[in-house]
N, C-alpha and C positions, 0 to 999 in steps of 0.2 A: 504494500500500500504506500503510494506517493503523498507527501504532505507537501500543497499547494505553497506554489512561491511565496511569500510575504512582498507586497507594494507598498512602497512608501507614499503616504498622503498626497505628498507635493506633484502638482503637475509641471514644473520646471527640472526637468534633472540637473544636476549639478556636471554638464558634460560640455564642454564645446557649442555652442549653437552653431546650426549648419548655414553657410554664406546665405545670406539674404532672409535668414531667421532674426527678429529681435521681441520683445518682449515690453510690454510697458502697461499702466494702469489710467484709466481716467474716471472720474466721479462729477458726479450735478451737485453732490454736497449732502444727494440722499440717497444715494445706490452707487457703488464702486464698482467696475466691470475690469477683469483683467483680461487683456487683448495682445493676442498673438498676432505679429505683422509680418508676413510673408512676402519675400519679393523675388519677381524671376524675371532676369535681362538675357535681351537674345539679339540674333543679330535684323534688326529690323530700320527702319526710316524714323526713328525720334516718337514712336506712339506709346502715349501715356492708357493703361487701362487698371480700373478700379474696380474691385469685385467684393465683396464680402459685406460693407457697411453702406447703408444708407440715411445714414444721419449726414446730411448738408454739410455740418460744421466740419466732419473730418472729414470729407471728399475736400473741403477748402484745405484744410491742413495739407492734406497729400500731395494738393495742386500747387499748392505757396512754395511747399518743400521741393517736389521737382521743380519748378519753375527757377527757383533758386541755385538748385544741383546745375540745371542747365544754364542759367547764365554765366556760372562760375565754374564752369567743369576742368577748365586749364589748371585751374590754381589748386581746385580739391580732386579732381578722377586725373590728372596727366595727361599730357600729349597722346599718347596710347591708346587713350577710353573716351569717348564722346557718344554724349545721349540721344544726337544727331543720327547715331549708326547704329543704335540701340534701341527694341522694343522692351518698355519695362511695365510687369503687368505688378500688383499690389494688391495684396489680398488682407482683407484684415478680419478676424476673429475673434466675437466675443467669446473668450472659454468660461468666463466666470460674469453673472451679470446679466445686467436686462440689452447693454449694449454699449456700442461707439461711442463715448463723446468729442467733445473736442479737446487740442492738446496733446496731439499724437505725431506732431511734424518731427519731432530729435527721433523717435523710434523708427520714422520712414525712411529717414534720413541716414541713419544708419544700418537701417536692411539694404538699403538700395547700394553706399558704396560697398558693403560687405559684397552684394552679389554681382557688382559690375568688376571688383578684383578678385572673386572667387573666396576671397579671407574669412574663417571661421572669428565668429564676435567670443568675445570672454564667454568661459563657464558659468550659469545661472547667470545670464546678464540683465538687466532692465535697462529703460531708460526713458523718462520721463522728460515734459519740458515740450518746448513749440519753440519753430522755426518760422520765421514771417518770411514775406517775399521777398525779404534787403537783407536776411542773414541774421537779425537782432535776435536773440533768444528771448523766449519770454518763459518767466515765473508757472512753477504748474500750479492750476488751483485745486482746492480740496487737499493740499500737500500730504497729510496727515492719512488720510482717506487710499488715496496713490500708495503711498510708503506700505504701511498696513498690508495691503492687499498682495503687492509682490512680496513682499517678506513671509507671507504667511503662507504662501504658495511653493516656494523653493528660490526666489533668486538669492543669490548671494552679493550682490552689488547692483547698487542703483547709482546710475548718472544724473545728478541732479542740475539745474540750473541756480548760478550763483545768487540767483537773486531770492529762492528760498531758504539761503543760510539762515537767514534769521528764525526760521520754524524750526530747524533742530532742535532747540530747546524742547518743545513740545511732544515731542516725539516718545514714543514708553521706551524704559528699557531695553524690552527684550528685542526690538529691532534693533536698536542700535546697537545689540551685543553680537547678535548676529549678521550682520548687513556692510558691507565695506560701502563708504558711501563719496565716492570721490565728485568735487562740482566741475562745472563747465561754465565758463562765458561766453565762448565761441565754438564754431563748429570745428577750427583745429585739434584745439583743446577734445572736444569730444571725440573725433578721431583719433588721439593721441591716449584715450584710456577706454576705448569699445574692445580694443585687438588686445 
């Protein structure tokens, strides 16, 4: 007689996220939904395709955040990689939650260079936080709400934007005993601690 594997609670493994995989949280302040953001680039003429959410707000996040990757793709993808020669489709999932909200552009953002350079994102990663169409990062709301939800699920680092330092404070213990939680101001900076 076999005794059934044992699973661990959390739906994040603690393993690699596969290129164009990222992870992130968003709340209205009364329901927190944690959402997997998938992205798959191929060799195509520059088309953008949205699948998964239909909440307004984060079809605008997605489109801010491409729009942004493409006007800047020299500086952040290289000579090499242009969105111009790429079909990149975006898929997004609520796993936990009623749904999408807004505030999901750093997570787009970072599925998409992951899978335009093939590069595996850190182990349980999240990342929380919005990208506008000039590149300005903005603050996630519900911070507390966000944090929570990935930490409770399995990531083990969440990318936060600098301009929620100030809520740490707030934050319970038990995340922050568990949760490496490095900021970002820019999207270099965010690049420089996904990988």
């Amino acid at each position: 007689m076999s005794v059934p594997k044992e699973c661990g609670t959390n739906l994040i493994e603690d393993a690699p996220l596969a290129p164009g995989t990222c992870y992130t949280a968003t709340s209205d302040g009364d329901k927190a939904a944690l959402i997997k953001v998938e992205v798959i680039t191929m060799t195509g003429n520059g088309k953008l395709t949205i699948t998964g959410s239909t909440s307004a707000e984060a079809r605008e996040d997605i489109k801010n955040t491409y729009n942004y990757l493409r006007a800047n793709e020299r500086s952040i993808l290289a000579q090499v990689h242009s969105l111009q020669r790429l079909d990149v489709t975006v898929q997004v999932t609520a796993l936990i939650g009623a749904g999408v909200n807004k505030c999901i552009g750093a997570a787009v953002f970072a599925a998409i260079v992951s899978s335009v350079f093939g590069r595996n994102l850190k182990s349980a990663l999240g990342v929380i936080g919005n990208i506008i169409i000039g590149g300005a990062i903005e603050r996630t709301l519900n911070f507390n709400d966000s944090m929570s939800t990935l930490s409770e699920n399995g990531v083990k680092t969440v990318l936060v934007p600098m301009y929620n330092l100030a809520e740490m404070s707030t934050l319970p213990a038990a995340i922050l005993g568990k949760t490496d939680i490095p900021f970002y101001s820019n999207t270099q900076i965010l690049i420089q601690n996904m990988i």
